[in-house]
C-alpha positions, 0 to 999 in steps of 0.5 A, spaced: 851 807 591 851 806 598 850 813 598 844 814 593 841 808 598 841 812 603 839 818 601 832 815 598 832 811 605 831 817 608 826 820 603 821 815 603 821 817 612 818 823 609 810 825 607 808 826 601 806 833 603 813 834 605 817 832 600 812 836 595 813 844 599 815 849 596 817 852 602 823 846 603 829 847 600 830 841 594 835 835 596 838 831 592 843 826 590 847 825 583 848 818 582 853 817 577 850 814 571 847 818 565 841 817 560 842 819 553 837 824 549 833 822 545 833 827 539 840 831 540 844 824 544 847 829 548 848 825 556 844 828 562 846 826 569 841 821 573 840 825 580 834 822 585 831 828 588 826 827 593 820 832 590 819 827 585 814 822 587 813 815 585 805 816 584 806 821 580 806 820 572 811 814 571 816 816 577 822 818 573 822 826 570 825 830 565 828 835 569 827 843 565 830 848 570 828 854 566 821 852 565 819 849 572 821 852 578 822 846 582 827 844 576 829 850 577 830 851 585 834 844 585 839 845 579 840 852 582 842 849 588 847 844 585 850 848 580 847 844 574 846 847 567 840 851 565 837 852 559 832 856 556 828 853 550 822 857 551 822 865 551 816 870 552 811 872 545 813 879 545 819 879 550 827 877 549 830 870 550 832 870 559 838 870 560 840 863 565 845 866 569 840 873 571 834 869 571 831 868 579 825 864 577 823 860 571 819 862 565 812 857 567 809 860 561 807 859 554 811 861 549 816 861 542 821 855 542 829 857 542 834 854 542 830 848 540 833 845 534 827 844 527 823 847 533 826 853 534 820 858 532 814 854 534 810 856 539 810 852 545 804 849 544 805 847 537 811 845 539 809 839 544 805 836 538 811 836 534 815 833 539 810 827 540 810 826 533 817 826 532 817 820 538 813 816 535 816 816 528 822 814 532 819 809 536 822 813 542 814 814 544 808 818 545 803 823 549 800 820 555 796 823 559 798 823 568 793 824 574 794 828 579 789 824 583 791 823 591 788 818 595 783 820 599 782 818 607 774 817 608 777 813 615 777 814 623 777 812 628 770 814 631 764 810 634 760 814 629 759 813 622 759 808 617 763 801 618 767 799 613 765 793 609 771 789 610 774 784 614 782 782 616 784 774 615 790 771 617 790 767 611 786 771 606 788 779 608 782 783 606 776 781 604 769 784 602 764 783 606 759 778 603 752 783 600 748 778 604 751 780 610 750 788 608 749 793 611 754 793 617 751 796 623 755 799 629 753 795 635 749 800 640 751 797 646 758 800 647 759 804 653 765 809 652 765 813 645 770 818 647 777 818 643 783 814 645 788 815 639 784 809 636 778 806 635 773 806 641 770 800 637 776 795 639 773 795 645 767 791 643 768 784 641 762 782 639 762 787 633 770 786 631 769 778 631 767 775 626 769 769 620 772 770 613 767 771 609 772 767 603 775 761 607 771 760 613 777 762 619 778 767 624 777 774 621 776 782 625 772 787 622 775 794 620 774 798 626 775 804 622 769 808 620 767 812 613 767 819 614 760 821 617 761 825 610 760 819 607 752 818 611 750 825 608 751 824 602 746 820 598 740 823 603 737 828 597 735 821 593 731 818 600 727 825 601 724 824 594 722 816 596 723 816 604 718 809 605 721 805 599 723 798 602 725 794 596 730 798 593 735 805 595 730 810 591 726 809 585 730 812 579 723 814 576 721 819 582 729 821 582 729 823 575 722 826 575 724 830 581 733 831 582 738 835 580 737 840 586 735 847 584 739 850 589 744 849 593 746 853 599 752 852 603 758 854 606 764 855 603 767 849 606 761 844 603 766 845 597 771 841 600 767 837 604 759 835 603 760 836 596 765 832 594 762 826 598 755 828 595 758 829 587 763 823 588 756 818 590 752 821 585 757 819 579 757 812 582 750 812 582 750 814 574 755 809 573 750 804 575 745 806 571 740 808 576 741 816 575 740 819 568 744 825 570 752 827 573 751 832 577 747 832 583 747 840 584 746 845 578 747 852 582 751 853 588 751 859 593 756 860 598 754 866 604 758 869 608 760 870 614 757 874 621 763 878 624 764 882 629 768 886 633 771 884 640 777 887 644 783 883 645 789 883 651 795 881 647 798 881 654 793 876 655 793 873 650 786 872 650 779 875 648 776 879 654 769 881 655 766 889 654 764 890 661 772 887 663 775 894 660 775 901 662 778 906 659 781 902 653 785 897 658 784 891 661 782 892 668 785 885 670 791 886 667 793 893 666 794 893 659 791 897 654 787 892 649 786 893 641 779 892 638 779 885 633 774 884 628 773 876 626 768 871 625 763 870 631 765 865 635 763 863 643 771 862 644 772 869 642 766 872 645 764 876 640 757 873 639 749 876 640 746 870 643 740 869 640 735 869 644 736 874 649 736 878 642 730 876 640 726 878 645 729 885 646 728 887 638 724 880 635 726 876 629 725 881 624 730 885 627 735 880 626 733 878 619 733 885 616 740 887 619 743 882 617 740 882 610 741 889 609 749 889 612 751 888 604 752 881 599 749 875 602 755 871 598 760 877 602 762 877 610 759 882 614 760 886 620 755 886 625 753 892 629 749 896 633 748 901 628 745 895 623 740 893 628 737 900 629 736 902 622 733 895 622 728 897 628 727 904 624 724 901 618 720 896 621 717 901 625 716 906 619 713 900 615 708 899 621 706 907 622 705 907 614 700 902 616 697 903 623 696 911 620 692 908 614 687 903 618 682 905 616 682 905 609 686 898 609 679 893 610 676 897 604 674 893 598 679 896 593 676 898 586 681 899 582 682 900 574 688 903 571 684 906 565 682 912 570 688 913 574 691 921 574 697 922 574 700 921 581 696 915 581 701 912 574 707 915 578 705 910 583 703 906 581 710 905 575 713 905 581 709 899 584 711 895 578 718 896 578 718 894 585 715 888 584 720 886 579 726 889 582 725 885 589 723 879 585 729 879 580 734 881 586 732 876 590 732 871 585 740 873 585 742 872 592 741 880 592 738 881 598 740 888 600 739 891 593 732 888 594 730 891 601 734 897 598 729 898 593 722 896 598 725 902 602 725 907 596 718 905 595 716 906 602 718 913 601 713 914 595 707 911 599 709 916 605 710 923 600 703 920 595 697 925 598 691 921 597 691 915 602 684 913 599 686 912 592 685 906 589 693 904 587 695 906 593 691 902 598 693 896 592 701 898 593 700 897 600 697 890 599 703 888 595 707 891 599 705 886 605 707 881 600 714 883 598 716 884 606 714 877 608 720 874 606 724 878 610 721 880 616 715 875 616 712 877 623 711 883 620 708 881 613 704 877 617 701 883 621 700 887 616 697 882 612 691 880 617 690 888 618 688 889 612 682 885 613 686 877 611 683 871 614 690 866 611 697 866 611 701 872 607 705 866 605 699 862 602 698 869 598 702 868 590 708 873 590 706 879 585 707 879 578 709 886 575 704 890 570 709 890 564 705 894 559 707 899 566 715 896 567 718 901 562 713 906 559 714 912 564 713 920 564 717 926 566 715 932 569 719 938 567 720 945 568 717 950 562 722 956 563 721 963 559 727 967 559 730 963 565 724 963 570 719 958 571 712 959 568 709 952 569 711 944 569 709 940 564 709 932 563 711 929 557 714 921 556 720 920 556 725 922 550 719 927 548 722 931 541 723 938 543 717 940 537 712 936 540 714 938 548 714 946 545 707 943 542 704 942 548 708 947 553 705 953 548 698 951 549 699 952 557 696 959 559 700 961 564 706 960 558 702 963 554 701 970 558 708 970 557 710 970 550 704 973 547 706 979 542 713 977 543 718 974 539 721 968 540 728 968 538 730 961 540 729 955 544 734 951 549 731 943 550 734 938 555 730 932 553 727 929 559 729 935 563 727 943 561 725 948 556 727 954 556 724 960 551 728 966 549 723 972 547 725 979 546 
């Protein structure tokens, strides 16, 4: 007994986080006592084992060495008896003895008595039923919830509403008395391994709201998490002075669309956000249980920096010659991580934007890969973001002068390089605003980039499509380079702002209808090409293709002994 005492004394000095690793080595101790199954009546040893806590389920565990790789770890350690009563669907039953971990999985139930042969699942239920039948018990249902630490000992944040009496312990403050506000004349906020607001008297006096006496504030404040968490309700009814919000304008107008964040927001700021948004919903003044709908996490900007390992630090370029620290000698190796001051790997904005502009930044940075992926920032990415921008400027500036001009434009006259570009205006529109729609920013300037490529090979500049691609075109660009869309936009003649302008809708009757140019080949040599819809049939293609004059040089008077048609790519006629 003094034993087992002791043993659980020393337990209780360990953390939670300690005592559930799974990296410690299991610790335990038998206490000589034995509990009786409920079903077989065999005797099972009683052993305290500090991996099992109090707070979880009722504190006491069946232990299942062959199914639990806790149990497993500890009977294995003390030599206790495992048995198998779970076996993989399509795989033998383990062997206790060549077993290194347990079988964690579902199953078919061996060495389970009337339950041999149910799935485990199945399993489960009849085993709550036996229970009951015999008044032994039932299912429950255990949380796995861990108390959660909203406290610290810093100046800024929320007071916590309670009060410390003597006679009463802790004691909410009075609603009347709400909100408490942190004193503004404290004079020293920096940390001391307790709480700066000690320090201040006047704030930390106070009487018991219950009985009268002598109490101290909590000088523990709500984490800052807990100030931020309910700001979205406010942007929508900021002037309110009678109430929090108004439940009216927050149902019109919340749950928030969209919601962009690190990744970390979803440990942090998200579960704040949520946990306030459900209390809110509880008392009845939200219809709705959760305050974001979609969530989007962006990567992170890395970038390249050298490192002396003897050192041990970062050093910057200009301390390196000949791939060794000048300071030390040393050969330094080449890291790539997240941008940090620390390390010394980060491109000061300012300078930066002065040297390329903005709109630089913005497209290499956009263009480097997924939005939701982390990205490597390099020097390459920043030329070919200037390259664009410049080619984009000289598709305008060299065509100035048609820019101004009214654009008087009907589809129903269009030639056919005037339909090819413009199909490909439309898909442009569509794909851009259906990439940028899903975060897919790269595909999107991907796809503005090819479209650039057709303006420049398209011949006539004074074309209506064309000068009408170039329109939208500068509404397509906005959003990434906005400087630029802006530019572009007042050079062709605008007085207001690009981003005043509605974003383009595409032309759906031009989305998917599309011709293709094909070469006509009599005995395998080119006599003319010939457009045709897309997935034309040969008879209709070899219709139109013997009507041509150039093909019919070719085949008249002779025979035609057969024809080779790949759709949408080539006819070729074969005459002797």
């Amino acid at each position: 007994r003094d034993k087992v005492e002791k043993y659980i004394e020393e337990s209780l000095r360990k953390t939670e986080v300690e005592r559930t690793s799974l990296e410690r080595e299991k610790s335990g101790i038998f206490t000589g006592t034995y509990a009786v199954h409920p079903f077989t009546e065999e005797k099972i040893p009683i052993w305290v084992g500090d991996y099992v806590l109090a707070s979880y389920g009722t504190g006491i565990v069946m232990g299942v060495p062959a199914h639990d790789q806790r149990d497993f770890e500890f009977a294995k350690k003390f030599g206790l008896p495992i048995k198998v009563v779970i076996k993989p669907v399509n795989g033998e039953t383990p062997k206790p003895e060549f077993m290194e971990e347990a079988f964690e999985d579902y199953g078919i139930m061996v060495n389970s008595g009337e339950f041999t042969g149910l799935t485990s699942q199945d399993g489960i239920k009849k085993i709550q039923e036996k229970l009951k039948e015999k008044g032994l018990g039932g299912e429950a249902v255990s949380y796995r919830l861990r108390d959660w630490l909203i406290s610290r000992q810093r100046y800024w944040g929320a007071p916590i509403p309670v009060v410390h009496c003597e006679r009463c312990g802790i004691v909410p403050v009075d609603e009347k008395a709400l909100p408490v506000k942190l004193p503004e004349n404290i004079k020293d906020f920096k940390p001391k391994g307790r709480s700066p607001l000690e320090d201040v008297p006047e704030f930390m006096n106070t009487t018991c709201p219950r009985c009268g006496g002598p109490a101290k504030r909590d000088s523990d404040t709500m984490d800052t998490f807990v100030d931020s968490s309910w700001y979205y309700f406010r942007y929508i009814d900021p002037n309110n002075e009678k109430e929090i919000f108004s439940s009216n304008a927050v149902n019109k107008w919340m749950p928030v669309d969209q919601y962009i964040g690190g990744a970390e927001h979803a440990t942090k700021h998200l579960i704040y956000a949520r946990f306030i948004n459900k209390v809110l919903y509880d008392e009845g003044l939200i219809k709705y249980l959760e305050p974001f709908e979609n969530l989007f996490t962006q990567g992170l900007v890395h970038k390249s920096f050298y490192y002396c390992q003897y050192c041990g630090r970062p050093v910057k370029d200009e301390e390196v010659k000949d791939g060794k620290h000048v300071e030390c000698g040393s050969e330094v190796v080449m890291l790539t991580e997240m941008m940090s001051k620390s390390r010394g790997n980060i491109v000061p904005v300012g300078p930066f934007v002065k040297e390329h502009g903005a709109d630089v930044a913005r497209i290499t940075i956009l263009f480097a890969g997924p939005a939701e992926k982390d990205m490597i920032w390099s020097d390459a990415g920043v030329e070919g973001a200037k390259r664009f921008i410049n080619r984009v400027w000289r598709l305008y500036s060299e065509n100035e002068d048609i820019l101004r001009s009214e654009i008087q434009f009907n589809k129903e006259n269009m030639n056919d390089d005037e339909k090819n570009l413009y199909i490909n205006l439309q898909r442009t529109i569509y794909e851009v605003k259906k990439d940028s729609g899903e975060f897919h920013f790269n595909t999107a300037l991907a796809r503005i980039m090819e479209f650039i490529n057709a303006l420049y090979q398209f011949k006539d500049k004074n074309s209506p499509v064309f000068k009408l691609s170039l329109r939208n075109l500068a509404i397509l660009i906005a959003p990434f380079a906005p400087h630029l869309g802006e530019e572009l936009w007042h050079m062709m003649g605008n007085k207001d702002s690009v981003f005043q302008e509605r974003f383009p809708e595409h032309d759906p009757e031009y989305l998917h209808f599309e011709e293709v140019e094909i070469p006509v080949q009599v005995n395998g040599k080119v006599r003319g090409r010939l457009r045709i819809k897309r997935g034309a049939s040969e008879e209709e293609v070899f219709k139109k293709a013997t009507s041509m004059k150039n093909v019919q040089k070719y085949i008249k008077d002779k025979e035609i002994i057969k024809k080779i048609y790949i759709k949408d790519r080539l006819l070729n006629i074969v005459v002797k």
